[in-house]
N, C-alpha and C positions, 0 to 999 in steps of 0.2 A: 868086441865087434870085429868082424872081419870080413871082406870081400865075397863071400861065398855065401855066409849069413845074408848077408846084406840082400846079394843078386837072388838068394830064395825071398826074400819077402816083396822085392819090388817086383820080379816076375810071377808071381801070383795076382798080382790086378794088373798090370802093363805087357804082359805075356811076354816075345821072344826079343820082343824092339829094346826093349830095358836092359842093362845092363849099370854096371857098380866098378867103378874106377879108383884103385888104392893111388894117390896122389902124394900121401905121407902116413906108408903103411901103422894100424893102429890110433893114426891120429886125426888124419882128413882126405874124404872119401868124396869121389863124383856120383854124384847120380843122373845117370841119362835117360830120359824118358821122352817117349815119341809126341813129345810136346815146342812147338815149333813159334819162333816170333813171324812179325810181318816182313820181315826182309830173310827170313829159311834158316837162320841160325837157332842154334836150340838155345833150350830154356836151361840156365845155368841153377844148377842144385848141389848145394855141396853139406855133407855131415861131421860137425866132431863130436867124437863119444865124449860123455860126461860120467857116466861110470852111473851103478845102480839101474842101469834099462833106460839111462834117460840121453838124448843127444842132442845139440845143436843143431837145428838146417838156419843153412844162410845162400846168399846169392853171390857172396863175399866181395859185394860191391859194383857188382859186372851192371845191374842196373841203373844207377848213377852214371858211372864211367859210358855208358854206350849215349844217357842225356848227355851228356855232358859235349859231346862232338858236335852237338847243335844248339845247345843252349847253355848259358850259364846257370848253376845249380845255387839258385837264391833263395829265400828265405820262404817264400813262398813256393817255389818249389818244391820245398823241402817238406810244409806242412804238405802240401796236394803228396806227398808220395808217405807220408807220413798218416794219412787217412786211410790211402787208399790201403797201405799195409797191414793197420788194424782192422780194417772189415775181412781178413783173411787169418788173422792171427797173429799177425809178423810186427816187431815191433820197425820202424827206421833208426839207426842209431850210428852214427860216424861215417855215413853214406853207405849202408849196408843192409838190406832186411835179416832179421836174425828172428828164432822163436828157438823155444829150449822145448822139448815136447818127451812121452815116452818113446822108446822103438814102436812100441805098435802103432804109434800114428804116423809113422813115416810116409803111408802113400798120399792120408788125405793130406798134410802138411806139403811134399812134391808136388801136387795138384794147384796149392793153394798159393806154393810160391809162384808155377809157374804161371797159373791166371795174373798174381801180381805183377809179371816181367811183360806177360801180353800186353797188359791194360794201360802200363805207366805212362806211355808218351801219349795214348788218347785223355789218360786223364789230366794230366799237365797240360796239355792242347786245351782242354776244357774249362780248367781253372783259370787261365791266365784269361782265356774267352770272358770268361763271367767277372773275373778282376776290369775288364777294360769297361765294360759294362756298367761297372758299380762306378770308374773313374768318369766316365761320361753323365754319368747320372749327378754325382758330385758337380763335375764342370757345370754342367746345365742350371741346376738348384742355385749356384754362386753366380751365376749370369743372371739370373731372374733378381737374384735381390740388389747387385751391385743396380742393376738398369731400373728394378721400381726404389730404389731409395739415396741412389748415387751416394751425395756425399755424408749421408747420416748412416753409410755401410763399410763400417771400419771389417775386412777377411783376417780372417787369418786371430784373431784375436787370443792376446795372453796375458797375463801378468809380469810384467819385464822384469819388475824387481823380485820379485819371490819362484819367478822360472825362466830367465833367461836365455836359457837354450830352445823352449819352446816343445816342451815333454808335453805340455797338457791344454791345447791349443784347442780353441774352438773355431769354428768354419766363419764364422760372423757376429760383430756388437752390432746392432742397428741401434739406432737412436732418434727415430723418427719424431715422436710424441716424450712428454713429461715421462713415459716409463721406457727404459731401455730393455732388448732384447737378447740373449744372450741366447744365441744360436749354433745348434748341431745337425750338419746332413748326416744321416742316416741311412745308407744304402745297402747295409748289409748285418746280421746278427754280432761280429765280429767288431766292426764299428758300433754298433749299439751301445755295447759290451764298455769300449773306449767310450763313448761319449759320457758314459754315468760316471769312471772312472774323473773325467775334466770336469764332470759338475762338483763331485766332492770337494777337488784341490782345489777349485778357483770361487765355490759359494762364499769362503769365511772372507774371500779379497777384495769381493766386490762390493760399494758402499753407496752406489746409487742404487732407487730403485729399479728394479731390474725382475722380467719373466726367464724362466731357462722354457727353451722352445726346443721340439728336435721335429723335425723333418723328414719321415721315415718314406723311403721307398716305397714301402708296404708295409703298414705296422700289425698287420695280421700274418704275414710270412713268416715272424720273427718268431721263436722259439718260445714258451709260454713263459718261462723265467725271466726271459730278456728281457721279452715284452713288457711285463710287470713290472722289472726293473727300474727299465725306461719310463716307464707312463709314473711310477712311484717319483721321479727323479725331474723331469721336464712335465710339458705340456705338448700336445700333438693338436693341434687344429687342424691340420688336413693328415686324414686318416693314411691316406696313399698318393701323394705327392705326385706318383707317374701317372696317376689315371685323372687325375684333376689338377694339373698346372698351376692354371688361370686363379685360382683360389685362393694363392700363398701370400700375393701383398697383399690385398683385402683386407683378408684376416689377422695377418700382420699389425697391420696399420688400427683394428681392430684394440687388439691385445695393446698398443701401446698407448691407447688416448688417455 
């Protein structure tokens, strides 16, 4: 692979604007393509040959590093830029998109990373949107039960002796009635996921009688496996939690007589 190779294949679909930049001649190569972020800086594209027609493009981290001047790059972050790269090809991996591909696909791969460099901070912007949303929803769900059951709504609930740190913590014990409640909000597929997870550890620890209940946002949003999951694992009395409130001690109070 070499600079001139190179600048014939990317100027055959990006015409005279493209061009192929030897950075560490033989080893790692710029590609510049008339593809632009929202503040005019271009979109960073770089190749290392891997030998046999196949090469590496990466971004070699330039998209992290430019989040990173406004945000801290967390875990969540990490997944939202970690999605968004596989719906392009790209894997995330040490704060970097990388995909290993033949030469012939280097233009749609250019393309693909740089849509990934457009996109990142709208979609970070959007995840952490929708994370506040699931957090508000949680707060909300845990105020309804603390105010309709006061003090028969132990939060936060775990097993102290057999998990002490609090790895597999459910959102609420209610204890209303002769049956207690062993309670999970549900706001999003991801918690779903957790919540089955804290039914297994904590069924064999529990020794009164006791319902597991989850709480789901929307239990028709949830992914079909989840969903099963879930419904295989707990009990859902209110189908969708956001569109009907009013519903949840009721039923509650219901389940526990």
């Amino acid at each position: 692979m070499d600079t001139e190779s190179l600048t014939s294949t990317i100027t055959k679909s990006f015409g005279r604007l493209a061009r192929v930049r030897a950075r560490r001649p033989q080893r790692l190569y710029q590609v510049e393509i008339p593809a632009f972020l929202a503040d005019g800086d271009a979109a960073q594209i770089y190749l290392r040959e891997l030998g046999s027609g196949e090469v590496t493009m990466t971004d070699l981290g330039h998209t992290a590093m430019r989040l990173s001047y406004t945000r801290k790059i967390t875990r969540d972050v990490e997944a939202a830029l970690t999605k968004l790269g596989e719906r392009h090809g790209f894997r995330f991996q040490d704060g970097e998109f990388v995909a290993q591909m033949p030469r012939s696909e280097i233009t749609a791969g250019a393309i693909g990373l740089a849509q990934i460099e457009a996109a990142a901070e709208a979609v970070v912007e959007a995840s952490a949107r929708q994370r506040v949303g699931e957090r508000r929803f949680r707060e909300a769900v845990r105020g309804v039960l603390e105010s309709a059951f006061k003090e028969a709504c132990e939060l936060d609930y775990t097993d102290r002796e057999s998990d002490p740190q609090g790895d597999y913590r459910i959102d609420a014990m209610v204890r209303p009635g002769r049956i207690a409640l062993a309670i999970s909000v549900v706001p999003s597929p991801v918690e779903a996921e957790r919540a089955v997870g804290n039914q297994l550890f904590l069924e064999p620890r529990l020794r009164e009688p006791h319902h597991w209940i989850a709480l789901p946002r929307d239990i028709n949003k949830l992914p079909d496996r989840t969903r099963a999951r879930l419904m295989n694992s707990y009990l859902v009395p209110v189908p969708s939690v956001e569109e009907d409130p009013a519903s949840v001690a009721p039923r509650l109070r219901q389940l526990a007589a």
